[in-house]
C-alpha positions in Angstrom: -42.2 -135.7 59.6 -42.8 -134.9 55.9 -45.8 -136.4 54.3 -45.7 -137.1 50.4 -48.3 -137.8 48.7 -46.9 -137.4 44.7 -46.2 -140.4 43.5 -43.3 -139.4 41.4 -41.9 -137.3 45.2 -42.5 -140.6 46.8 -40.4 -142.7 43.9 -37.6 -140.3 43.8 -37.0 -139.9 47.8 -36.7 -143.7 47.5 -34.0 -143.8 44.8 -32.3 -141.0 46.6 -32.3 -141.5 50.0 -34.4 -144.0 51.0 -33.2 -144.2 54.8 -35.2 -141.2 55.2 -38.8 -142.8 54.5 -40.4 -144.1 57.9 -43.1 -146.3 56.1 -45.6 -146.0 53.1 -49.2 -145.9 53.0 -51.1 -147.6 49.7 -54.4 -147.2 48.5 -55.8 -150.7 49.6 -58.1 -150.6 46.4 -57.4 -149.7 42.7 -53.7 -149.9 42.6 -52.0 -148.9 39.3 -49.1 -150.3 37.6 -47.6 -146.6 38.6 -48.6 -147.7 42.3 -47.4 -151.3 42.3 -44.2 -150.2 40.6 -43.7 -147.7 43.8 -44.4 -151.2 45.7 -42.3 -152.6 44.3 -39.7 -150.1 44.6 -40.5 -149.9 48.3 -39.7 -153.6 49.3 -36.3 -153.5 47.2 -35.5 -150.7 49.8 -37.0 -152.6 52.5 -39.4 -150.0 53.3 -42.9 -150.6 55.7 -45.9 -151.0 53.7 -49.3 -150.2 54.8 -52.3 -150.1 53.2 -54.9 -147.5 53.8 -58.6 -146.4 52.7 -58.7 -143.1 50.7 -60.9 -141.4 53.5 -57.9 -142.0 55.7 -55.4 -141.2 52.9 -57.4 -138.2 52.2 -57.1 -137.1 56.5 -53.2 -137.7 56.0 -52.3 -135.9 52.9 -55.2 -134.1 51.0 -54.3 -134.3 46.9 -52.8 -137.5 47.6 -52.2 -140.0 44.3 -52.9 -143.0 46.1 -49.8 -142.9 48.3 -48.4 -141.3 51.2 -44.6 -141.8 52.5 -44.1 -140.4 55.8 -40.6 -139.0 54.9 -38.0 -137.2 57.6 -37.3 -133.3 55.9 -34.2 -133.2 53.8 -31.0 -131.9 54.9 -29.0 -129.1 53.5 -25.7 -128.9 52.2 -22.9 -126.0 53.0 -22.1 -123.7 50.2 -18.5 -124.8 50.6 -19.7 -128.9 50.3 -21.5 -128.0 47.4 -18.3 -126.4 45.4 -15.8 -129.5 46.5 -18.3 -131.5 44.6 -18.1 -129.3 41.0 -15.2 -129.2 38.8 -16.5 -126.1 36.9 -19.5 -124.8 39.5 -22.8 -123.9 38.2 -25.0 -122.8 40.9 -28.5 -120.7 41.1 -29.0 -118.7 43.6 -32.8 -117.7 44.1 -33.6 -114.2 45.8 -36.3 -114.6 48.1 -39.0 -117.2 45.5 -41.8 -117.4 47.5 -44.5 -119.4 45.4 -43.6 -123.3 46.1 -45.1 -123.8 42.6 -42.0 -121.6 41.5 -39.3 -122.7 43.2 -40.0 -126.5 42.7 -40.3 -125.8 38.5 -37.0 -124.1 39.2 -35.5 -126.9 41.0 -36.7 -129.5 38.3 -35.0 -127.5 35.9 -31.8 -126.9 37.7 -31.9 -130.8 38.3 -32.4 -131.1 34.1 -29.7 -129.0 33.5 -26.9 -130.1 35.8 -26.7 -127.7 38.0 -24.7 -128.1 40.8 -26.7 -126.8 43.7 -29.4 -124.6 44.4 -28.6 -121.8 47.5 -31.9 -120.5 49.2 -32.1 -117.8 52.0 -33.5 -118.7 55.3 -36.7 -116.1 55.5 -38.8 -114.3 53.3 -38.5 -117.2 51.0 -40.1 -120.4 50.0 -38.7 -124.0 52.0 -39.0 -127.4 50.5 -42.3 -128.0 51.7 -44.4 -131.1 50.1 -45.9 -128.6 47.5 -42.4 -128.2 46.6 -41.5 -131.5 46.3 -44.3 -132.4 44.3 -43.7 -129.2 41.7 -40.2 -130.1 41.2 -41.7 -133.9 40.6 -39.0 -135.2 43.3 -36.3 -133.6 41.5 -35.4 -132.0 44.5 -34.2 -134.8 45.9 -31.4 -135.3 43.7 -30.2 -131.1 44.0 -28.2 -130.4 46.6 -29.2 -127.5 48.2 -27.6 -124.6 50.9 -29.9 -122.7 53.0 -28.4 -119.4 54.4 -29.2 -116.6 57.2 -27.4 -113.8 54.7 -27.7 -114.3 51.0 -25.8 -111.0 50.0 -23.1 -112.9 52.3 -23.6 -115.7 50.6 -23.5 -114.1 47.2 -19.9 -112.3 48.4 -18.1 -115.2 49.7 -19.3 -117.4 46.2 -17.8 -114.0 44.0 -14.5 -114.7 45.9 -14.5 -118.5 45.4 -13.8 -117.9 42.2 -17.8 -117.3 40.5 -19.0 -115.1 38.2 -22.4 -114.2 39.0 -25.1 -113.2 36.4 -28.3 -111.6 37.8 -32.0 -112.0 35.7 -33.9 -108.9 35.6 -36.3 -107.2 33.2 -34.6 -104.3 32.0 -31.3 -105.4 32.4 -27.5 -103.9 31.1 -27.7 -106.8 28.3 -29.0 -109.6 26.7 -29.2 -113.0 28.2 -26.6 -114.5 26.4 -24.2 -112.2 26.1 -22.0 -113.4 28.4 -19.2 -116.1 28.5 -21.2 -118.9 31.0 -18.2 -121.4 30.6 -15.9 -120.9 33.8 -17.8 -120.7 37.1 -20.9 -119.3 37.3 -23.8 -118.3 39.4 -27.2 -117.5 37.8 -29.0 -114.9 40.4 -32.6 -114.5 40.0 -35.0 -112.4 42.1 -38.5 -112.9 43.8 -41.8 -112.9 42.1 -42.8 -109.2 42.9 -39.8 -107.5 43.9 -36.8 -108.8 42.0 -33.0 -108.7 43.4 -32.5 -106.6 46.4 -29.9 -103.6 46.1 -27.2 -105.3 47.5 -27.6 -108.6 45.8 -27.8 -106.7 42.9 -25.2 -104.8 43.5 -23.0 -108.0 44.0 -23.7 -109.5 40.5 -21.1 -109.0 37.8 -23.9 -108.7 35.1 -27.5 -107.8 35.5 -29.1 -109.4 31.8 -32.4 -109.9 30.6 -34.4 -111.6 28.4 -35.9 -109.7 24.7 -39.6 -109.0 25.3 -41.8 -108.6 22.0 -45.5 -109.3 22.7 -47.9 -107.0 25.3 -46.4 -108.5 28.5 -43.6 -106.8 30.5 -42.4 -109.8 32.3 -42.0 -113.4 32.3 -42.7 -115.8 35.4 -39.4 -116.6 37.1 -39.0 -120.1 36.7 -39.7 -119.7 32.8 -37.2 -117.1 32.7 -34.6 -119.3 35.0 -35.2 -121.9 32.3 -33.9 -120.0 29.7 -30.7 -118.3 31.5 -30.3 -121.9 32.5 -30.3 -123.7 29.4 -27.9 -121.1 28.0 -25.0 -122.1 30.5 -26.0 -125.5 29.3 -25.9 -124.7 25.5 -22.7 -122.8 25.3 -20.6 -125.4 27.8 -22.0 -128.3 25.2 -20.5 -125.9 22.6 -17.4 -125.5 24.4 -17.1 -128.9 24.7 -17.6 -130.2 21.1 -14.9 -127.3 20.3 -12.0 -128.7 22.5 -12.4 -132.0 21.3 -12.2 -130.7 17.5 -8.8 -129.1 18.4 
């Protein structure tokens, strides 16, 4: 059993998937409109409520916000699920993130950009952890998301479903947006220290980057997913206002 202890994890699991929350626990003093609101929320759903004291809130979930949901761990999807669901697919594939900090900003992102699902490997990577949950402020609820044993595999069998696949990484053949992110596509981006591996790398059809002009020789990956993100997002919207002018 996951515990949450976020408010905005505990409000999104609810709007998702609420069969998946056990009960909730409620600070018994000094609720908040943002706390009765969750209450609220709750008893729509038909959800146990508890209250609790903040020492025993605080023995639960340390860093809680006044709540804690006891929550069963979210299931994955199958890469092959996740492309039924997408007319055009738009997918990012993350290379071994290990901070949770990281991969939940890339999830919220992703969720903010309408991407279609997130595809994670199995080890040497981070899982959707609480920390995770909270970082991606619940979006993660809403992403579907694959888990596989093999992501080069992985990576192979998406290339012949049809996506191209764009791999972020300083130094790269070209410039983030030189490339046509209309059709299917899968943004690739590498761990914190190490990058892509070889042979994920070697899978991509583009290895771009992002134009570096102050002291620093690297951004953090979930800024740098933000952008390649947001440029699928920006040229789509163009392609979109153009083939209603014709």
């Amino acid at each position: 059993m996951v515990k949450l202890g976020r408010i905005n994890a505990v409000r999104e699991v609810l709007r998702a998937d609420c069969r998946r929350v056990s009960r909730i626990l409620l600070l018994e003093s000094g609720s908040t409109p943002r706390l009765r609101e969750l209450a609220e929320l709750a008893r729509a759903r038909q959800i146990p409520l508890h209250t609790a004291s903040k020492k025993q809130l605080d023995r639960i979930c340390p860093g809680h916000q006044g709540v804690v949901a006891l929550v069963s761990p979210k299931g994955f999807m199958t890469m092959e699920s996740i492309l039924r669901q997408a007319d055009v697919p738009f997918l990012l594939i993350l290379d071994g993130v290990e901070d949770p900090q990281n991969l939940g900003a890339l999830i919220r992102t992703a969720e903010g950009a309408g991407v279609d699902g997130v595809v994670l490997p199995e080890r040497r990577a981070a899982g959707l952890t609480p920390a995770v949950s909270a970082a991606s402020a619940g979006a993660v609820e809403h992403m579907p998301i694959a888990r596989v044993k093999n992501l080069a595999r992985a990576v192979e069998y998406l290339k012949n479903s049809g996506l191209w696949l764009v791999g972020a990484e300083v130094g790269g053949d070209g410039s983030w947006d030189d490339f046509d992110y209309t059709g299917p596509v899968g943004l690739v981006l590498g761990s914190e220290g190490k990058g892509l591996r070889p042979l994920v790398r070697r899978s991509c059809d583009a290895i771009l980057s992002l134009p570096l002009y102050g002291a620093m020789t690297s951004l953090n990956v979930s800024a740098a997913g933000a952008v390649f993100m947001y440029e699928v997002v920006r040229q789509r919207k163009l392609r979109g206002k153009q083939s209603r002018n014709l």
